[in-house]
C-alpha angles and dihedrals in degrees: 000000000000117000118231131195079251094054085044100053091038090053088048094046086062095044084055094045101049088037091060094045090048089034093231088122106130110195096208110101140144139213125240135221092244091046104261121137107214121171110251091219092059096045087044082070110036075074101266110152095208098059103035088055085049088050086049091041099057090042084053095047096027088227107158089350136054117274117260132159098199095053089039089050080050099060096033091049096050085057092039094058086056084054106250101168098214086049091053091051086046091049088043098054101050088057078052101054096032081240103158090345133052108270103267111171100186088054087046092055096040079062097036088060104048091054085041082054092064098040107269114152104211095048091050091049094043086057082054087054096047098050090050098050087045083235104154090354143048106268114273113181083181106056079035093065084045094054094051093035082059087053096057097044095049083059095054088054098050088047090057093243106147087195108109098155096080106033109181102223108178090173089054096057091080096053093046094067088063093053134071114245087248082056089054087052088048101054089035080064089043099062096042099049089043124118130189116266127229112253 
């Protein structure tokens, strides 16, 4: 049997249809590049990253549905577990916050790492943030400036530039006014010498 765009929109006309009597009908739905309308939520669960970072997304933000954490921290932590980096830093931040789930820092920087771990910006400056404030360690200055340092560094790498030797760092200026010249040097060493840990 081949499927048509008239056996397709047939066969959604009847998942709208039986959704709405049962009131399952979720009205979230994308369009996708070959035509088809398929509700985000059920490809969201059929294990699709995307959509289940877009579900999390729109819980987060409360855009088309009412806003709601802990079912934000569901949908960003399924994608998460298959190591979506964005997913982990979503995930990180509401333990951070205490958004859905009680705040928990260790368990934020436990996420933040894995998605630093993998180059993404935010989760590598929010580790920055972490180690300067003392939330879920003992204050570093020091592995505070690396971590932003890292940050910087990994966009600079996402931007093509191949010059590693002056990297510009606007969030580590802050921390630098709490180190020695010789503890810049340190963490600048730091970040360049560091390599992503296992989970």
């Amino acid at each position: 049997m081949f499927i048509t765009v008239q056996n397709m929109t047939a066969t959604f006309l009847k998942f709208l249809a039986i959704g709405a009597l049962l009131g399952t009908f979720s009205p979230v739905l994308t369009i996708q590049a070959a035509g088809k309308n398929e509700s985000t939520r059920a490809v969201a669960e059929q294990g699709n990253v995307t959509a289940q970072i877009k579900m999390g997304r729109m819980y987060y933000d409360g855009k088309g549905v009412k806003q709601d954490y802990k079912e934000a921290m569901h949908w960003f932590r399924m994608a998460a577990k298959q190591g979506n980096a964005e997913a982990q830093n979503s995930v990180g931040t509401l333990y951070d916050n205490g958004n859905g789930v009680p705040r928990d820092y260790k368990e934020a920087a436990n996420w933040f790492r894995l998605a630093a771990n993998q180059g993404h910006v935010l989760a590598r400056r929010n580790l920055g943030w972490m180690y300067e404030k003392g939330q879920g360690f003992e204050k570093n200055y020091i592995i505070s400036y690396m971590w932003h340092y890292l940050a910087a560094m990994a966009r600079i790498k996402q931007k093509g530039s191949q010059d590693n030797k002056i990297i510009p760092c606007p969030t580590c200026d802050t921390v630098a006014s709490k180190l020695t010249p010789d503890q810049i040097a340190q963490a600048q060493e730091l970040a360049r010498n560091w390599r992503p840990s296992k989970p």
